[in-house]
N, C-alpha and C positions, 0 to 999 in steps of 0.2 A: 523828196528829191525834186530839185528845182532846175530850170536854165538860168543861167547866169543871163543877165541882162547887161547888155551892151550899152557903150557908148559914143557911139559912131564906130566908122572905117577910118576915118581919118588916120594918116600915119602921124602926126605931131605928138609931139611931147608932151603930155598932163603934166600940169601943175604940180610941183614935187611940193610933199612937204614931208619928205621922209627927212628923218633927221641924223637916223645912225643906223647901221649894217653890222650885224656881231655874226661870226664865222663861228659853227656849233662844231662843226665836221669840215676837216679838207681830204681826206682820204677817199681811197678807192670802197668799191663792195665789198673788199677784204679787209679793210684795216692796216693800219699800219701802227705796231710795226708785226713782222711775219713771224708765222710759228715758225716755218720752216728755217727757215735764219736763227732764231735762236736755240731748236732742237739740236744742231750740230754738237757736235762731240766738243767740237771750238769755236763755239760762234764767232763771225769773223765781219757781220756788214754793220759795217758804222751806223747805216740810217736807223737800224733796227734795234742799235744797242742802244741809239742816240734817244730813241725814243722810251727806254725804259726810266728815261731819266727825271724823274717825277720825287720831288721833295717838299713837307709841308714845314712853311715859318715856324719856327721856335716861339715867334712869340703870341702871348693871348688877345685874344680880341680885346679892347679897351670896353668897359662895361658889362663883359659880357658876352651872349647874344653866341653867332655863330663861330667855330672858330676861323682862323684860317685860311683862307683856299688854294688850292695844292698848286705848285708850278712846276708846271707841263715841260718835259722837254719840245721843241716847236716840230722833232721828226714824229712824237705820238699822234697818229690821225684818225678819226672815227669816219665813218658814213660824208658823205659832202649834205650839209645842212646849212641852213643858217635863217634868223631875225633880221626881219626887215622891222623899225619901228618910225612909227610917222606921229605928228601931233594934229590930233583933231582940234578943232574949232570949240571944242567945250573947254580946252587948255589941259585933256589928260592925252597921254601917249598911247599909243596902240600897238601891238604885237602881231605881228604877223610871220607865220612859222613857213616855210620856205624845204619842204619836203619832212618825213618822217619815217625814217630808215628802221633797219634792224637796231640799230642802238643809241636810239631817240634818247631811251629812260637815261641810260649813262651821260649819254651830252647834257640832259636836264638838271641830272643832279650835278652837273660840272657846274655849269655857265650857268643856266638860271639861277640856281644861288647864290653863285659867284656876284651876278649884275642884277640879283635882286626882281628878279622878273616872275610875274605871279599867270597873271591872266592870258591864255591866247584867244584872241581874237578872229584869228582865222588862219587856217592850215590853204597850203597849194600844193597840189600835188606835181611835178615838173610831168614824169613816165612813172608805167606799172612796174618798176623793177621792182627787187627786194630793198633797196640799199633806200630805196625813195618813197616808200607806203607800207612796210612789214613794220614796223613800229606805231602803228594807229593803233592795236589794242590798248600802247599805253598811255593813251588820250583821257583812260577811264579815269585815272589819278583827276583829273580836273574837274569832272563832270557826272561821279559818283557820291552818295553819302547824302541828300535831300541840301535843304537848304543852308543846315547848319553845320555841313565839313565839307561842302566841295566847292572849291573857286569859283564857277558856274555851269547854269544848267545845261549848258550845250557848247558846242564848237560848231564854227560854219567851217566845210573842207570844197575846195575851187578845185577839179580837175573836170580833163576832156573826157568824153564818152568811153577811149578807148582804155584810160587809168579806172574808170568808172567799173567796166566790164571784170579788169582783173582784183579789185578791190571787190566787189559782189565776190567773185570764185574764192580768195582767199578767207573773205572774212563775213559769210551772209547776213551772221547777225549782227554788226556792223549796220549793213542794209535795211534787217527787217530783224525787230528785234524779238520777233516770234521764234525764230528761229534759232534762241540760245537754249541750251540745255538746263540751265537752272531758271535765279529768278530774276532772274533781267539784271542784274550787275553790269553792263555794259556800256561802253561808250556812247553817252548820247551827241551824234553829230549830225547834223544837219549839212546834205550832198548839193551842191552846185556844179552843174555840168555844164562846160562848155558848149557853145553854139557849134551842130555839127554840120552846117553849114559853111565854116571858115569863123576861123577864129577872129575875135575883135576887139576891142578895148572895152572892160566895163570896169564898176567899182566894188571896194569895199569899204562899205559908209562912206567915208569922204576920200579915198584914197585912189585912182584912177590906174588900172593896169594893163599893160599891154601886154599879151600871150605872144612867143617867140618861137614860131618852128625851126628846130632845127633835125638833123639827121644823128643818128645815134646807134651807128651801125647799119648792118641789111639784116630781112628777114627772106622769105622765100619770094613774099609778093611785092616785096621790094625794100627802099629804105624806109627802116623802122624809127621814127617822129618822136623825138621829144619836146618839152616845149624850157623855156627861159622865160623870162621877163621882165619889161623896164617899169622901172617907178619913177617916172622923173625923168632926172639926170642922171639916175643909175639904172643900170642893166645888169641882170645875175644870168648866168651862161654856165649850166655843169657839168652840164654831160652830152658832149655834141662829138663826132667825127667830122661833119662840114656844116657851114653855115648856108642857105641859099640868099642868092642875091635880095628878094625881096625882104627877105628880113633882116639882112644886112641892112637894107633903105630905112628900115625901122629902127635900126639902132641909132643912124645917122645922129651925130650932137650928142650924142650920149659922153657926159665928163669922167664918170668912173663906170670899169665895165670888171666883171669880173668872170671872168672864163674856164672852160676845162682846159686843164695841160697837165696828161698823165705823165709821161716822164720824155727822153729825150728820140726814139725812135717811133715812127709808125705804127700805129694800133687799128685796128680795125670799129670801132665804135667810139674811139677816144680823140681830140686833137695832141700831136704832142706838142712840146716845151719850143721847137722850133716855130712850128705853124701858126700857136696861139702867138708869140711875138710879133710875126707878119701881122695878123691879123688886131693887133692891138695897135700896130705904129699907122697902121690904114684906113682902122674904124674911128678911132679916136680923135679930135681933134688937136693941135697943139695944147699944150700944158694940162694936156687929158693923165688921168692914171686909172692904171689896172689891177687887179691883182690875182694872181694864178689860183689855182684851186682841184682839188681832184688828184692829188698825186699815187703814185707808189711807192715803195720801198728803194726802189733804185735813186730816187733825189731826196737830197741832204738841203735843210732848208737853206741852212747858211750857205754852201757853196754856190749854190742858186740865185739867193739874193745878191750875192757878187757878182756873179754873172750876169745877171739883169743889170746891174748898173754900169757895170761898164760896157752895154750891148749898145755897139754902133749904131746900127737902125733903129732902134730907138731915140739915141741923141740925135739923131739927124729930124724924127719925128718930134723930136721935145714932147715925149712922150714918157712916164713915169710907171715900171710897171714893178710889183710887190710880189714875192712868195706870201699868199696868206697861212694861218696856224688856226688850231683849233683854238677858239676864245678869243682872237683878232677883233676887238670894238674900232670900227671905223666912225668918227663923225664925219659926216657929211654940210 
């Protein structure tokens, strides 16, 4: 376990060279769509029926190879996730995984196969929920089997001391691989822990990132910290109830932001679909765009995405803002 090594305080913007942004998960820690909705005697909510809606192409792969890949209805949501991937200077692309939920393994076998994506490069952990770090055990897929069946021999994971604490409690051998019951079968991943001094900007290999406090509910000793992150010109924002000012100044110039907006009333740990607009038409610069993220069952992608477009305060902002879906490939 190591400190992540910084790269100054400065608030400015690192060099992007992130090239594309794929959305693995846009739902809550529950999922969508809900048991409870479709247990009813009549299931009766659109969002939840919308989301069973999952068909695969008739036709076969050309040569071969894999078949298929299933298309999603846009209401089905997994955990909030997502690949951030940048191009290093050798001219290969790099993966960088952007939380690892309770249902990591399912988004993997979606969208990695889907977009052909083999190697991660490096996990961040945002907070210790469940929804954000209980899917580490299934890191092993990568990093098990010796030389000649595992993708590689390690994963680097980037979280703050306080994700640190609750990943030891959940998973020790994880940590310390003394501590598994059999014969070492486990994830090998190598821990990076935030400076607990105040977060800063450091890298991975060439890729320069900036940690983003924000608030994510209360606990007893106060508000409970998550963190976001910009790469560039882009900023990922999932799971927030308020932003503070100074890292709002952080965000400052940021072109695409992508934010939490549970659904359309007040939550107590959540921003909702109201709040994150404000805060898109404010943070963003003109011909900026966004794209929502984290939802529940109460919003329908489609009615949404109408809704954002014809939002006043946006067009006044020249401001452009998205409902995202699980498997959403953005280039940048």
């Amino acid at each position: 376990m190591t400190a992540v090594r910084s790269v100054g305080p400065n608030g400015k913007a690192p060099p992007s060279h992130v090239k594309e942004l794929i959305f693995l998960g846009t739902g809550t820690s529950g999922n969508v769509p809900n048991i409870y909705c479709l247990t009813q005697e009549v299931p009766d909510c659109k969002v939840c029926l919308g989301a069973l809606n999952v068909r695969i192409p008739s036709e076969n792969t050309p040569g071969g190879g894999l078949p298929p890949a299933p298309i999603w209805g846009k209401n089905k949501r997994r955990n909030t996730s997502a690949v951030v991937r940048y191009m290093h200077s050798d001219g290969k692309m790099r993966t960088i995984l952007i939380d690892c939920g309770k249902n990591f393994y399912e988004s993997a076998l979606t969208w990695f196969v889907q977009y052909r994506l083999r190697r991660i490069d490096a996990v961040i952990i945002t907070h210790g929920h469940a929804d954000a770090m209980l899917g580490m055990d299934d890191l092993r897929q990568w990093t098990i089997g010796g030389a000649n069946y595992s993708v590689q021999d390690h994963i680097d994971v980037y979280l703050s001391s306080q994700s640190m604490e609750v990943v030891t409690g959940a998973f020790p051998y994880l940590v310390d691989k003394g501590k598994a019951t059999g014969g070492g079968d486990v994830p090998s991943l190598q821990f990076h822990v935030f400076d607990n001094n105040g977060l800063k900007p450091f890298k991975i290999e060439e890729l320069e990132v900036v940690p983003l406090e924000v608030e994510h509910g209360r606990i007893p000793e106060g508000p409970f910290m998550s963190l976001g992150f910009r790469f560039g010109d882009l900023t990922y924002i999932s799971d927030a109830s308020a932003i503070p000012q100074k890292t709002k100044d952080l965000i400052k110039g940021t072109k695409i932001l992508v934010l939490d907006a549970l659904h359309y009333v007040t939550h107590a740990s959540h921003l909702s679909i109201p709040e994150s607009i404000d805060m898109c038409a404010s943070m963003l610069p003109p011909g900026g765009r966004a794209y929502l993220t984290g939802f529940s069952h109460r919003v329908d992608h489609d009615t949404l995405a109408t809704e954002l477009s014809e939002d006043n305060t946006l067009r006044k902002a020249n401001v452009k803002v998205e409902p995202a879906y699980d498997g959403l490939r953005v280039h940048l």
